[in-house]
N, CA, C, O and CB atoms as a CASP TS submission, in Angstrom:
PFRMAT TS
TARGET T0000
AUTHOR 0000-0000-0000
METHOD Language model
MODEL 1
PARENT N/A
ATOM      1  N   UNK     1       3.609 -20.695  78.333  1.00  0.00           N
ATOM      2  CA  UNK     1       3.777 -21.953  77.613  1.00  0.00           C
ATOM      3  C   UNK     1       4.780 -21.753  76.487  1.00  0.00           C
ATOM      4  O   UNK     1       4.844 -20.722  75.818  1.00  0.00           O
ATOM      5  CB  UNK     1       2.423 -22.464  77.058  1.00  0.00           C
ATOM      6  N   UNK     2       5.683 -22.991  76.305  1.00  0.00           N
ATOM      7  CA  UNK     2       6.862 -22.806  75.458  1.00  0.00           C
ATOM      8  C   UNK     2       6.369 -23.314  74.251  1.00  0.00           C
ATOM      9  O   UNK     2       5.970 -24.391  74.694  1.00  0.00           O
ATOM     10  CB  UNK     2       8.178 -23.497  75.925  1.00  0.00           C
ATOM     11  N   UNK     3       6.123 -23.347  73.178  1.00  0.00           N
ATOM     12  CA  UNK     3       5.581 -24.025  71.885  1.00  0.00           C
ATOM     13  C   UNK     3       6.335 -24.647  71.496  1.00  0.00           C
ATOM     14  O   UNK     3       7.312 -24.418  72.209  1.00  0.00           O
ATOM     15  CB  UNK     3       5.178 -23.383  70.867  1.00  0.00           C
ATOM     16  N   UNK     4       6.582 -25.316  70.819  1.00  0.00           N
ATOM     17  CA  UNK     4       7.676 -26.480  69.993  1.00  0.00           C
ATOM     18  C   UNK     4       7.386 -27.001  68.530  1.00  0.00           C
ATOM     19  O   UNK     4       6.381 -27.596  68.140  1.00  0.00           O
ATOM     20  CB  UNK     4       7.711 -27.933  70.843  1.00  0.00           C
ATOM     21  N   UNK     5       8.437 -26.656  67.860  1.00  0.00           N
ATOM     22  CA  UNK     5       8.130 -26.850  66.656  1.00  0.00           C
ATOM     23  C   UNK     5       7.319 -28.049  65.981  1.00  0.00           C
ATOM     24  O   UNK     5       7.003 -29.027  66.659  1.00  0.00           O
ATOM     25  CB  UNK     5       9.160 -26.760  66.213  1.00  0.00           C
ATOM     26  N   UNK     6       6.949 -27.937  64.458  1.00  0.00           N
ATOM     27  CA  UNK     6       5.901 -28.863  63.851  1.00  0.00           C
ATOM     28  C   UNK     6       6.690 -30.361  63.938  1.00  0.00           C
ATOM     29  O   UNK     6       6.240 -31.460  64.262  1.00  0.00           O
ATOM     30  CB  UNK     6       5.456 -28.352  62.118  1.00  0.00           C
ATOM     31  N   UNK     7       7.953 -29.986  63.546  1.00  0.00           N
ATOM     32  CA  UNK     7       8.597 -31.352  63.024  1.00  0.00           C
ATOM     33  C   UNK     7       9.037 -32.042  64.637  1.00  0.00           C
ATOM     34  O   UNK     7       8.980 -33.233  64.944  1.00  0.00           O
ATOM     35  CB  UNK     7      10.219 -31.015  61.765  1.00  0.00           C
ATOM     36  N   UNK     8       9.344 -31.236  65.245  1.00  0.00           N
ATOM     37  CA  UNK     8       9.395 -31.685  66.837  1.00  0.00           C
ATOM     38  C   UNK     8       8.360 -32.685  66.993  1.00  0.00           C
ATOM     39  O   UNK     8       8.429 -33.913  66.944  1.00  0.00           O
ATOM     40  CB  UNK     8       9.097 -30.434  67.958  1.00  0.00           C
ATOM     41  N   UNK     9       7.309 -31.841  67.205  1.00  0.00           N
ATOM     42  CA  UNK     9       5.718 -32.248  67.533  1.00  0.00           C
ATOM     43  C   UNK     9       5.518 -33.453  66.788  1.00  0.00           C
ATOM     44  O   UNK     9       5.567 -34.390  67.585  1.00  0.00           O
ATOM     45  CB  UNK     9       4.516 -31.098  67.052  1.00  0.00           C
ATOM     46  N   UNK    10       5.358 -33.768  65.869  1.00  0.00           N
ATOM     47  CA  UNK    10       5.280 -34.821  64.959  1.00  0.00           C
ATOM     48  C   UNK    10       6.179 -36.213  65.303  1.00  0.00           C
ATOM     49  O   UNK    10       5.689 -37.331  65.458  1.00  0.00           O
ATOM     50  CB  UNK    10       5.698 -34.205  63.642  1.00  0.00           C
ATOM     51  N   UNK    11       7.227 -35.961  65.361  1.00  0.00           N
ATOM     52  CA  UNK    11       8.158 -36.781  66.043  1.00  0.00           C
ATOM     53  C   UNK    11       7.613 -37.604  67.097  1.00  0.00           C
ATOM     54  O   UNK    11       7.521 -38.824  67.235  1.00  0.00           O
ATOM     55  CB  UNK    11       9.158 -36.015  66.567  1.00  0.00           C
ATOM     56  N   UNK    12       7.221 -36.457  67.917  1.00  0.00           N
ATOM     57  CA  UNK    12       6.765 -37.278  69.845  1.00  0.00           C
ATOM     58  C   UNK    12       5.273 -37.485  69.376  1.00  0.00           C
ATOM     59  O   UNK    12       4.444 -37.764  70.242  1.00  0.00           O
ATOM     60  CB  UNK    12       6.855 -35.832  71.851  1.00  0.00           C
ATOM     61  N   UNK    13       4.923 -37.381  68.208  1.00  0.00           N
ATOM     62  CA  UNK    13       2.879 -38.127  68.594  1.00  0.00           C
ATOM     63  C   UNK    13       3.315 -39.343  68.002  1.00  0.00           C
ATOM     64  O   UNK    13       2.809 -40.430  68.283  1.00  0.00           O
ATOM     65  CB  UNK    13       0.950 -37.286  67.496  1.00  0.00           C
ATOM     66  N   UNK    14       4.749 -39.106  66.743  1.00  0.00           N
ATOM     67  CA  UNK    14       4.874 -40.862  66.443  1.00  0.00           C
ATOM     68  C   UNK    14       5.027 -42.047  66.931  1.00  0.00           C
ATOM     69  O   UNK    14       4.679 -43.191  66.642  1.00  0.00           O
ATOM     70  CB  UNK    14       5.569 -41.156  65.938  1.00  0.00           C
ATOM     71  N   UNK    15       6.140 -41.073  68.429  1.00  0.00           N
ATOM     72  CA  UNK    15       6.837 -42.208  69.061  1.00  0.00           C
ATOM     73  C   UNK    15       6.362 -42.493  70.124  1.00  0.00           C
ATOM     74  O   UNK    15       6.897 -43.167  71.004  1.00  0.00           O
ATOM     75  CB  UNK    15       8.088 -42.092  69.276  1.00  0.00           C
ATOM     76  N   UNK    16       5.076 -41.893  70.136  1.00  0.00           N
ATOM     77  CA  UNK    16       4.295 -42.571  71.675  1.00  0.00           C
ATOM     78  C   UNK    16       4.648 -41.216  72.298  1.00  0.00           C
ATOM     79  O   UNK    16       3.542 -40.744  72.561  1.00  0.00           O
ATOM     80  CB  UNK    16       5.123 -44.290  72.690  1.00  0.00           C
ATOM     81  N   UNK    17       5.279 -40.612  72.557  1.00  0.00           N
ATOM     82  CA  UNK    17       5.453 -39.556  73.688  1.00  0.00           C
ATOM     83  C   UNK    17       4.991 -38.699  73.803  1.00  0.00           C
ATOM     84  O   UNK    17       5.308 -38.054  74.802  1.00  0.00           O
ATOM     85  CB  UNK    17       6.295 -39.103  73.898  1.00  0.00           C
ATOM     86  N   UNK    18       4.204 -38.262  73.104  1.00  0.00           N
ATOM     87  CA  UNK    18       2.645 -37.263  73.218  1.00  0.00           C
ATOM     88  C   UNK    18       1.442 -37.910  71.951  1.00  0.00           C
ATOM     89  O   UNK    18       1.398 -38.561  70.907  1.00  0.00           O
ATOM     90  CB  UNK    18       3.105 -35.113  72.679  1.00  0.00           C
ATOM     91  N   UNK    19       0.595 -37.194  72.924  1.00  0.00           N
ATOM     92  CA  UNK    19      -0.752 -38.106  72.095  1.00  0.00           C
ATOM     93  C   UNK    19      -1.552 -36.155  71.721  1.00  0.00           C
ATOM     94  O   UNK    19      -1.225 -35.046  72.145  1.00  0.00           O
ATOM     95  CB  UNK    19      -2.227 -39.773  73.783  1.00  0.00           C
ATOM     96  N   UNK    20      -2.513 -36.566  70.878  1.00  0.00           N
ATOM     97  CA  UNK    20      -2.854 -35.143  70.209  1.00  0.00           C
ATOM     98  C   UNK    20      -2.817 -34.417  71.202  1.00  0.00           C
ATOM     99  O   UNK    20      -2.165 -33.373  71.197  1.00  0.00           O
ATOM    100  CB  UNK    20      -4.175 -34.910  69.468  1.00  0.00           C
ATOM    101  N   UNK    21      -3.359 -34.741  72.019  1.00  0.00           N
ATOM    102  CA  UNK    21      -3.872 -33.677  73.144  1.00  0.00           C
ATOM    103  C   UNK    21      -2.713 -32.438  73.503  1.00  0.00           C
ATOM    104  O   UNK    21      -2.931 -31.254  73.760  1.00  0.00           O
ATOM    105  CB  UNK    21      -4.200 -34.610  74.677  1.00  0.00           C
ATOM    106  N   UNK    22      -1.350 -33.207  73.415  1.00  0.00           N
ATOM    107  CA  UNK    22      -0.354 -32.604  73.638  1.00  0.00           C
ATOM    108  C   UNK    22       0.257 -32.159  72.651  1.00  0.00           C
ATOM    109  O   UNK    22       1.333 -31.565  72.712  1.00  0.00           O
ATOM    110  CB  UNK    22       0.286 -33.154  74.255  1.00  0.00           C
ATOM    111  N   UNK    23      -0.227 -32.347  71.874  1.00  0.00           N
ATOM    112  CA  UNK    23       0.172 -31.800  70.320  1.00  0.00           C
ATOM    113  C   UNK    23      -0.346 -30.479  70.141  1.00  0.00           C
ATOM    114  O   UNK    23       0.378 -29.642  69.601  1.00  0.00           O
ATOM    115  CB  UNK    23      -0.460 -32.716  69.063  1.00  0.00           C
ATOM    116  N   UNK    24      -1.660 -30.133  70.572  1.00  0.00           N
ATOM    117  CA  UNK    24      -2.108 -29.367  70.295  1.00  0.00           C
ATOM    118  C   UNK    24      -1.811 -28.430  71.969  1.00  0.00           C
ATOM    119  O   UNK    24      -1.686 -27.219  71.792  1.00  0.00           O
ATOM    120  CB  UNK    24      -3.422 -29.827  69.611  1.00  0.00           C
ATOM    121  N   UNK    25      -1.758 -28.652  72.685  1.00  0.00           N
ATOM    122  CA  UNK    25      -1.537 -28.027  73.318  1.00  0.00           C
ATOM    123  C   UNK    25       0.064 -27.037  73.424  1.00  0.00           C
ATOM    124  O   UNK    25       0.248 -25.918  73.902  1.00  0.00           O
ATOM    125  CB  UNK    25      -1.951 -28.783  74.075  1.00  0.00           C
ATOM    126  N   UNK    26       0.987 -27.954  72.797  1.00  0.00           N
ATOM    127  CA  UNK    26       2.472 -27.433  72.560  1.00  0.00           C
ATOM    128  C   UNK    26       2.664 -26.812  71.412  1.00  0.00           C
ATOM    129  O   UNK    26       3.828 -26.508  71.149  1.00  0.00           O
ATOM    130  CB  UNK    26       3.476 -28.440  72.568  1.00  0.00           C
ATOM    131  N   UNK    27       1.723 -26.505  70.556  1.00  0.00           N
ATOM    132  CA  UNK    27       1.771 -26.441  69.084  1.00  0.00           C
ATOM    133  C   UNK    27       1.877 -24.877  69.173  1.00  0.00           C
ATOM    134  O   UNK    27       2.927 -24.256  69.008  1.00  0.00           O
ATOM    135  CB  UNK    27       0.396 -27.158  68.161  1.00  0.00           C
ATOM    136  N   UNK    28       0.469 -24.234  69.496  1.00  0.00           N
ATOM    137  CA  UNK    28       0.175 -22.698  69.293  1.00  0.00           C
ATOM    138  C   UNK    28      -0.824 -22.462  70.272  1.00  0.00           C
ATOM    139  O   UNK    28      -1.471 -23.312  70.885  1.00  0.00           O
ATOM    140  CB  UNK    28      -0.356 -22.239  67.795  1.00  0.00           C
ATOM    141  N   UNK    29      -0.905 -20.894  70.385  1.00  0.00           N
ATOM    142  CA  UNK    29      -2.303 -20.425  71.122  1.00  0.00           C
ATOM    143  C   UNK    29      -3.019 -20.631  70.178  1.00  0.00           C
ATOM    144  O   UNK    29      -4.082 -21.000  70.678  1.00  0.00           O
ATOM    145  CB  UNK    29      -2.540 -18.971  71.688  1.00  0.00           C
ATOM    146  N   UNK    30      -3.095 -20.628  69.341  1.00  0.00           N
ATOM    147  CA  UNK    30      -4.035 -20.534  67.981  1.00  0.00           C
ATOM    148  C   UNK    30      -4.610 -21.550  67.911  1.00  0.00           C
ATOM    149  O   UNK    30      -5.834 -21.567  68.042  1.00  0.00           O
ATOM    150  CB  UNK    30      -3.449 -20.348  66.658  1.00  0.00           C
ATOM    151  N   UNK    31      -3.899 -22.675  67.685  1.00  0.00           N
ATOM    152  CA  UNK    31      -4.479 -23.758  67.946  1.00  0.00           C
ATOM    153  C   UNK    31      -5.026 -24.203  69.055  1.00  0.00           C
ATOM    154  O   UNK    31      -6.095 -24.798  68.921  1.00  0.00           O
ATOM    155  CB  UNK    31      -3.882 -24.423  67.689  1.00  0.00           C
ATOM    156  N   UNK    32      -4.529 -24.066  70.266  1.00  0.00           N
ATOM    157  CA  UNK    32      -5.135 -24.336  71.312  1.00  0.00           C
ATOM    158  C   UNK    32      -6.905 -23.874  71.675  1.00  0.00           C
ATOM    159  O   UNK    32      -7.854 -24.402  72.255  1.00  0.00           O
ATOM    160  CB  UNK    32      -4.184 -23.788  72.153  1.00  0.00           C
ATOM    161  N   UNK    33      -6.657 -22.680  70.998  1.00  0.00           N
ATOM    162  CA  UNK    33      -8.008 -21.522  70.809  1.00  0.00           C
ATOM    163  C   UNK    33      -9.151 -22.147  70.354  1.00  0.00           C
ATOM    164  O   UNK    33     -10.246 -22.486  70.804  1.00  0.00           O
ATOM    165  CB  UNK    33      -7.783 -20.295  69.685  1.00  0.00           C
ATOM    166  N   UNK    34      -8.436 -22.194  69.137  1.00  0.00           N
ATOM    167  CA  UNK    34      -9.280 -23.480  67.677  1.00  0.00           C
ATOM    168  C   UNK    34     -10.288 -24.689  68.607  1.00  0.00           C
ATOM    169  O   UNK    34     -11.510 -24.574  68.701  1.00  0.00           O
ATOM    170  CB  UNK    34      -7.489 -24.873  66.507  1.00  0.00           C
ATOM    171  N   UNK    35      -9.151 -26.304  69.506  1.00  0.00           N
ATOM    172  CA  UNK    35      -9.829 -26.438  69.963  1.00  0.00           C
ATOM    173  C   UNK    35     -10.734 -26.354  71.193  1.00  0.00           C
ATOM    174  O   UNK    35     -11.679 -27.054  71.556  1.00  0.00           O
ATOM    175  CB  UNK    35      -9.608 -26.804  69.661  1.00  0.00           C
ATOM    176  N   UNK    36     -10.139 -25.261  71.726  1.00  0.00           N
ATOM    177  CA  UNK    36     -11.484 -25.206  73.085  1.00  0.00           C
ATOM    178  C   UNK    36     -12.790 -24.689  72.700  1.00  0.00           C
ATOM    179  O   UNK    36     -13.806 -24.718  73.395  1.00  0.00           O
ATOM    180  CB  UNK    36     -11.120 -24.118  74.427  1.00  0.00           C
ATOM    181  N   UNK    37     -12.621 -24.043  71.106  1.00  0.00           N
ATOM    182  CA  UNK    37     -13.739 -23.536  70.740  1.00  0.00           C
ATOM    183  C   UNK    37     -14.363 -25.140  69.958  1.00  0.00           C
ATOM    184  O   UNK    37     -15.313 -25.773  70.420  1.00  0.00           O
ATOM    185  CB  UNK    37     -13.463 -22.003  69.725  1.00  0.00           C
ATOM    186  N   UNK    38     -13.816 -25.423  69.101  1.00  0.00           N
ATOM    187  CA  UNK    38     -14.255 -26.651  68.919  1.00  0.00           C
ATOM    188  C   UNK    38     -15.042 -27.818  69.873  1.00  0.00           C
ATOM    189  O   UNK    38     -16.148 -28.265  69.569  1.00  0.00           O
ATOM    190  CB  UNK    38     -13.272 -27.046  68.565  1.00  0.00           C
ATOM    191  N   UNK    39     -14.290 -28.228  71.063  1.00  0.00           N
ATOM    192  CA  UNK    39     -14.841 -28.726  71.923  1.00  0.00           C
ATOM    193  C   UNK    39     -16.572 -28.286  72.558  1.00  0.00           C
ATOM    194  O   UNK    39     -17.601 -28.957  72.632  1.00  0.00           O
ATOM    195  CB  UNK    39     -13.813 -28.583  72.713  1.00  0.00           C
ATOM    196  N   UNK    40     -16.318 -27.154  72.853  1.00  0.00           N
ATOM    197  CA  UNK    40     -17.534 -26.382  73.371  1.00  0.00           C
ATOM    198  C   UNK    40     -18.440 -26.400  72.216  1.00  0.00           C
ATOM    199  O   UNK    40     -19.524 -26.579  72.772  1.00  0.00           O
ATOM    200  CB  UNK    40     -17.220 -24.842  73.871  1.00  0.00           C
ATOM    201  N   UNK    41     -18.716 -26.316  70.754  1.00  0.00           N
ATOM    202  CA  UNK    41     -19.529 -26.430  69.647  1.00  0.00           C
ATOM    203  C   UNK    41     -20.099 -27.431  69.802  1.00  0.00           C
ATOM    204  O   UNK    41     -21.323 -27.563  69.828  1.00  0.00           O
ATOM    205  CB  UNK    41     -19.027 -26.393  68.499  1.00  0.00           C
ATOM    206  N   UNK    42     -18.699 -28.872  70.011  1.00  0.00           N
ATOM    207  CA  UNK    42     -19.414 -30.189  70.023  1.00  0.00           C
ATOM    208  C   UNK    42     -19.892 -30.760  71.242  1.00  0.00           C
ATOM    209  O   UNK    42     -20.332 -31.907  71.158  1.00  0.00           O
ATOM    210  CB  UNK    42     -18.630 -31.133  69.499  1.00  0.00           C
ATOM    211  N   UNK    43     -19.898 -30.171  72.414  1.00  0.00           N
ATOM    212  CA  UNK    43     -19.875 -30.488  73.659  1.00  0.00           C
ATOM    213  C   UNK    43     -19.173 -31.718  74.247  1.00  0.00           C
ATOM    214  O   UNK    43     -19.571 -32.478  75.130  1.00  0.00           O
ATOM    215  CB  UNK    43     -21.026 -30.504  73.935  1.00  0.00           C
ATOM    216  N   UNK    44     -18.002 -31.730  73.526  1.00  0.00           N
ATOM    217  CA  UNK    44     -16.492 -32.284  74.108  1.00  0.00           C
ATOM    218  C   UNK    44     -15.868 -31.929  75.692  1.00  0.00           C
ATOM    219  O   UNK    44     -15.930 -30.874  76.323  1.00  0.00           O
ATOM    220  CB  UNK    44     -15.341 -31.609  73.069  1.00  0.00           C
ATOM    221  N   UNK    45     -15.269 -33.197  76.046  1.00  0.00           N
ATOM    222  CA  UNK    45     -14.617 -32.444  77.333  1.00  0.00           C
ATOM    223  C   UNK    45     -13.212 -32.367  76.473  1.00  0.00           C
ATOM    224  O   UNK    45     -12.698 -33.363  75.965  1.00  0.00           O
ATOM    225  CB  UNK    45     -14.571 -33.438  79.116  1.00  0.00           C
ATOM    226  N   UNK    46     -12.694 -31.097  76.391  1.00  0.00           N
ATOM    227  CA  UNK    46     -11.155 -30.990  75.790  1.00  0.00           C
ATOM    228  C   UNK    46     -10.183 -31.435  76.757  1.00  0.00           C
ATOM    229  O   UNK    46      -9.038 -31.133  76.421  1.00  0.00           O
ATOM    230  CB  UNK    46     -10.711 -29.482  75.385  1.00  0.00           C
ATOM    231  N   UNK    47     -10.285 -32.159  78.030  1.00  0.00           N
ATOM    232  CA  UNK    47      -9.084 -32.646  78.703  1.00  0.00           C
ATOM    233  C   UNK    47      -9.368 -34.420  78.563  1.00  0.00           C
ATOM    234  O   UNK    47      -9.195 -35.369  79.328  1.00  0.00           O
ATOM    235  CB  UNK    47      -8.984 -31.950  80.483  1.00  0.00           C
ATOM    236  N   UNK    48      -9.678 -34.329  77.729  1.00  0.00           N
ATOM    237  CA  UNK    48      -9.691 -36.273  76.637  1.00  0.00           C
ATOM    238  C   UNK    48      -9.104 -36.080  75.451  1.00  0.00           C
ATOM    239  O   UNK    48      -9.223 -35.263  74.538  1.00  0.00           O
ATOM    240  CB  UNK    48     -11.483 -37.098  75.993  1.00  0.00           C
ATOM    241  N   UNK    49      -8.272 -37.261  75.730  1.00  0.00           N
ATOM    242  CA  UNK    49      -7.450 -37.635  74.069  1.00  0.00           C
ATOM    243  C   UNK    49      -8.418 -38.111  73.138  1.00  0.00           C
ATOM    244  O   UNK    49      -8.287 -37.568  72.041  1.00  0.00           O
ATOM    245  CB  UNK    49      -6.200 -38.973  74.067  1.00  0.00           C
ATOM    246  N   UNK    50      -9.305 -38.904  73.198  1.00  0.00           N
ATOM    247  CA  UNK    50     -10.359 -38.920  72.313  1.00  0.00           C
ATOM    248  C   UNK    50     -10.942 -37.695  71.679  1.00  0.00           C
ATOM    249  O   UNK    50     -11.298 -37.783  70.504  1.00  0.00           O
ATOM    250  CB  UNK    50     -11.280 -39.501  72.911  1.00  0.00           C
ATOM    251  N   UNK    51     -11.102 -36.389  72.418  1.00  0.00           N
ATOM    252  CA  UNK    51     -11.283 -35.186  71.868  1.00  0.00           C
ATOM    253  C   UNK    51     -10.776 -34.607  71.368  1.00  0.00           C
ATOM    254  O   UNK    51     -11.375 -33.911  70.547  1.00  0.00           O
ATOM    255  CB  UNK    51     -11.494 -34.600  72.243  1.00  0.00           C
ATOM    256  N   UNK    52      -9.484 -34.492  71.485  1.00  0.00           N
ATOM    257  CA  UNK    52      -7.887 -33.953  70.733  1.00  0.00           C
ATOM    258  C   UNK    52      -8.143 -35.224  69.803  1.00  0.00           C
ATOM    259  O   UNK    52      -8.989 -34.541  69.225  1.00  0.00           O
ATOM    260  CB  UNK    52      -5.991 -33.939  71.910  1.00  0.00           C
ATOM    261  N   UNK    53      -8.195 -36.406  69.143  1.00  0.00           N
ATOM    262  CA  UNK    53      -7.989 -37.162  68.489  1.00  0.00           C
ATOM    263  C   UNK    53      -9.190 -36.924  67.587  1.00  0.00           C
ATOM    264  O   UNK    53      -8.939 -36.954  66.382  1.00  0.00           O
ATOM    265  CB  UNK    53      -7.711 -38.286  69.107  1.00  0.00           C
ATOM    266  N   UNK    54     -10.474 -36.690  67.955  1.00  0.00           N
ATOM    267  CA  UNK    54     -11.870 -36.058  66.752  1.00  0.00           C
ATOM    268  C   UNK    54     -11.248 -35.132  65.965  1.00  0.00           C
ATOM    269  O   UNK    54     -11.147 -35.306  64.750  1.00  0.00           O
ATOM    270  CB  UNK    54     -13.360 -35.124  67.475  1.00  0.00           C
ATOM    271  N   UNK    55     -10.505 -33.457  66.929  1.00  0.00           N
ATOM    272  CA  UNK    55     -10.663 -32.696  66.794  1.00  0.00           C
ATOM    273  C   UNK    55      -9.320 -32.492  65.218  1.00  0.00           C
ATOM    274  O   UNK    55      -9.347 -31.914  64.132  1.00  0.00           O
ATOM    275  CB  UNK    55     -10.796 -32.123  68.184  1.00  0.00           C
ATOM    276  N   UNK    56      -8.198 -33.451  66.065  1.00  0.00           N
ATOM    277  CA  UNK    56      -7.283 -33.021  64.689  1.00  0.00           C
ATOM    278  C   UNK    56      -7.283 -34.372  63.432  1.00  0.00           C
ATOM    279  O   UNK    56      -6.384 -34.673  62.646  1.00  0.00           O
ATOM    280  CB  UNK    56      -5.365 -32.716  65.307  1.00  0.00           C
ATOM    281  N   UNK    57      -9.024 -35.164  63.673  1.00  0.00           N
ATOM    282  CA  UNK    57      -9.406 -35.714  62.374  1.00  0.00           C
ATOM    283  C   UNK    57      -9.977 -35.066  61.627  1.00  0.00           C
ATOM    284  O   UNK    57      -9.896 -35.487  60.473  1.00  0.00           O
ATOM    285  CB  UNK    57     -10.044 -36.642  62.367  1.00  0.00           C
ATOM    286  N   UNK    58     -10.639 -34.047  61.781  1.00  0.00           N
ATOM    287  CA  UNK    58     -11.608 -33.194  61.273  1.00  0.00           C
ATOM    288  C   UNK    58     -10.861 -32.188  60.645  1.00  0.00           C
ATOM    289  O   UNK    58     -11.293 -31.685  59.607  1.00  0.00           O
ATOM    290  CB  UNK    58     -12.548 -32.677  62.263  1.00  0.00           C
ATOM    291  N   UNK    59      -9.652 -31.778  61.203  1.00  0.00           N
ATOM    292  CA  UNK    59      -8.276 -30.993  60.567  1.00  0.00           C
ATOM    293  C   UNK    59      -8.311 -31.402  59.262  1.00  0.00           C
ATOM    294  O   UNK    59      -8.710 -30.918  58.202  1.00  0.00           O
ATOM    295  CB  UNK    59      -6.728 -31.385  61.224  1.00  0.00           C
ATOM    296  N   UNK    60      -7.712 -32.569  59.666  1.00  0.00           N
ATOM    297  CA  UNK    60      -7.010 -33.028  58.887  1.00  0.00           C
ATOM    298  C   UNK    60      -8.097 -33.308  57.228  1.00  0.00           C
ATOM    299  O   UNK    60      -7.683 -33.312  56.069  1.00  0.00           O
ATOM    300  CB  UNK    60      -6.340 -34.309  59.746  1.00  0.00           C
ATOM    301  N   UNK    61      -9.367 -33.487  57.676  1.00  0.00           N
ATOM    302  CA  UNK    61     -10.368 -33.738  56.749  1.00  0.00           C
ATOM    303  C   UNK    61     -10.424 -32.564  56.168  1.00  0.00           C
ATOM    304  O   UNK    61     -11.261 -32.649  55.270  1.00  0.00           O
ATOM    305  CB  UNK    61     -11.625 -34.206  57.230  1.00  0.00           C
ATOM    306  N   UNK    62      -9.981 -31.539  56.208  1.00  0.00           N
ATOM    307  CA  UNK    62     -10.910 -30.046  55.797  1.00  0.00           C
ATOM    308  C   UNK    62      -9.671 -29.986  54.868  1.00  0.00           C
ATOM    309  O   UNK    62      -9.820 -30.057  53.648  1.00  0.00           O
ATOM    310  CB  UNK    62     -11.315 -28.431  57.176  1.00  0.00           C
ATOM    311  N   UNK    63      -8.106 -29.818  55.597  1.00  0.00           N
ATOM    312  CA  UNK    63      -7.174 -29.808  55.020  1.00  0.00           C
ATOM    313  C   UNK    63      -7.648 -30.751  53.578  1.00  0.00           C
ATOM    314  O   UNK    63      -8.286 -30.219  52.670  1.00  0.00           O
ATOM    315  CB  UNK    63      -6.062 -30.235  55.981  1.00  0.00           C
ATOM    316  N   UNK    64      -7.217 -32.256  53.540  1.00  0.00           N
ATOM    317  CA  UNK    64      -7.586 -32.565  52.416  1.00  0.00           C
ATOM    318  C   UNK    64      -8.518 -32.453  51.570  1.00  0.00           C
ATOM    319  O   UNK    64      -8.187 -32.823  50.444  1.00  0.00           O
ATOM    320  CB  UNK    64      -7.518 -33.229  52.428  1.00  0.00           C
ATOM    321  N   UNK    65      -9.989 -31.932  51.716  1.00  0.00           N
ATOM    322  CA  UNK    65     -11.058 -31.419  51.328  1.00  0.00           C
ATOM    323  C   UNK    65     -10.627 -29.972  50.422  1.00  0.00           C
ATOM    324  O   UNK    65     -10.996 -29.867  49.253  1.00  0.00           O
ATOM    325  CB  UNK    65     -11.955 -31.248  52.627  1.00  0.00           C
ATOM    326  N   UNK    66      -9.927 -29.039  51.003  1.00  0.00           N
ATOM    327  CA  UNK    66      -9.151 -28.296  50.970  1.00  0.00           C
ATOM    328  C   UNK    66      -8.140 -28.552  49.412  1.00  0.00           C
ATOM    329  O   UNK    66      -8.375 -28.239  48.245  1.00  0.00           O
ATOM    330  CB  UNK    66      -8.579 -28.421  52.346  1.00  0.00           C
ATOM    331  N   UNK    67      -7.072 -29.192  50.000  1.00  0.00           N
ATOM    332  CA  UNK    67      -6.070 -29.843  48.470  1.00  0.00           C
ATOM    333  C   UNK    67      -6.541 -30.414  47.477  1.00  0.00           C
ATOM    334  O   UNK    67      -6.118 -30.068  46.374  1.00  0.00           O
ATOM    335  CB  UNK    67      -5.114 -30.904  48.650  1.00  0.00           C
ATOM    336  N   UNK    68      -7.605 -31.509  47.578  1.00  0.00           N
ATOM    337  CA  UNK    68      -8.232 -31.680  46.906  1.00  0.00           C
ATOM    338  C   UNK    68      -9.389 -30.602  45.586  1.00  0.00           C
ATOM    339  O   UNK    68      -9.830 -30.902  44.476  1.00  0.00           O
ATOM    340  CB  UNK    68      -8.517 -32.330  47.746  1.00  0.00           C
ATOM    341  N   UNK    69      -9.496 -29.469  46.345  1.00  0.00           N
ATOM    342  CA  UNK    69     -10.575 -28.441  45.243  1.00  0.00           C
ATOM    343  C   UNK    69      -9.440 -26.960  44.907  1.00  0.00           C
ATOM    344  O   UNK    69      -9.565 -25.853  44.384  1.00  0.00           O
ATOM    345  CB  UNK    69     -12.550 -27.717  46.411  1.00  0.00           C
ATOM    346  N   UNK    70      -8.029 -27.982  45.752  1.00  0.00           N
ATOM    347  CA  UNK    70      -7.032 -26.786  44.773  1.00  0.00           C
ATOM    348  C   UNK    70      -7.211 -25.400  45.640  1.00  0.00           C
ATOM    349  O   UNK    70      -7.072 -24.286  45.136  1.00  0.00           O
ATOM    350  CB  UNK    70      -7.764 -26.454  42.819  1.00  0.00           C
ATOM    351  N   UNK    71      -7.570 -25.658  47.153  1.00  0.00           N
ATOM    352  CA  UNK    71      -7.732 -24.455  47.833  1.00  0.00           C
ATOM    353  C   UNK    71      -6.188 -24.382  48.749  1.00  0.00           C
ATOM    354  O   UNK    71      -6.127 -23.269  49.270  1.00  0.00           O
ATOM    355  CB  UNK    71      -9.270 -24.510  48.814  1.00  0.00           C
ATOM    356  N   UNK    72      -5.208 -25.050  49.017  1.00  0.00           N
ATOM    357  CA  UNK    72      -4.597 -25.170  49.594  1.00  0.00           C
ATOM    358  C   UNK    72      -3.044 -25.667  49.326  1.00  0.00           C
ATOM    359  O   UNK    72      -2.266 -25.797  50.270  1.00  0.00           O
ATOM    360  CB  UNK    72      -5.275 -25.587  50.134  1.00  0.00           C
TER
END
């Protein structure tokens, strides 16, 4: 798998041409890792955009949770 950069990535979830799922899948192994482990915790099917769409709300929540107490 070829990865593609952040600002890439960002671009195509704006413009319609990938939805998280593919975000996270083009992003990193790391991430990809992140959610299959995620999925399986919550008993998600990870081949749903609804699941890629929980998974990088909850990101995104920790992140600001995160900036917010000056951890980040």
């Amino acid at each position: 798998m070829r990865y593609e950069p952040e600002e890439k990535l960002i671009e195509k979830v704006q413009s319609g041409e990938y939805g998280w799922k593919d975000y996270i899948s083009h992003h990193s192994r790391e991430l990809s890792q992140e959610y299959e482990w995620y999925c399986h915790r919550k008993g998600l099917d990870p081949n749903l955009e609804e699941s890629a769409t929980r998974f990088m709300e909850m990101r995104n929540a920790l992140l600001d949770e995160a900036l917010e107490n000056g951890n980040a």
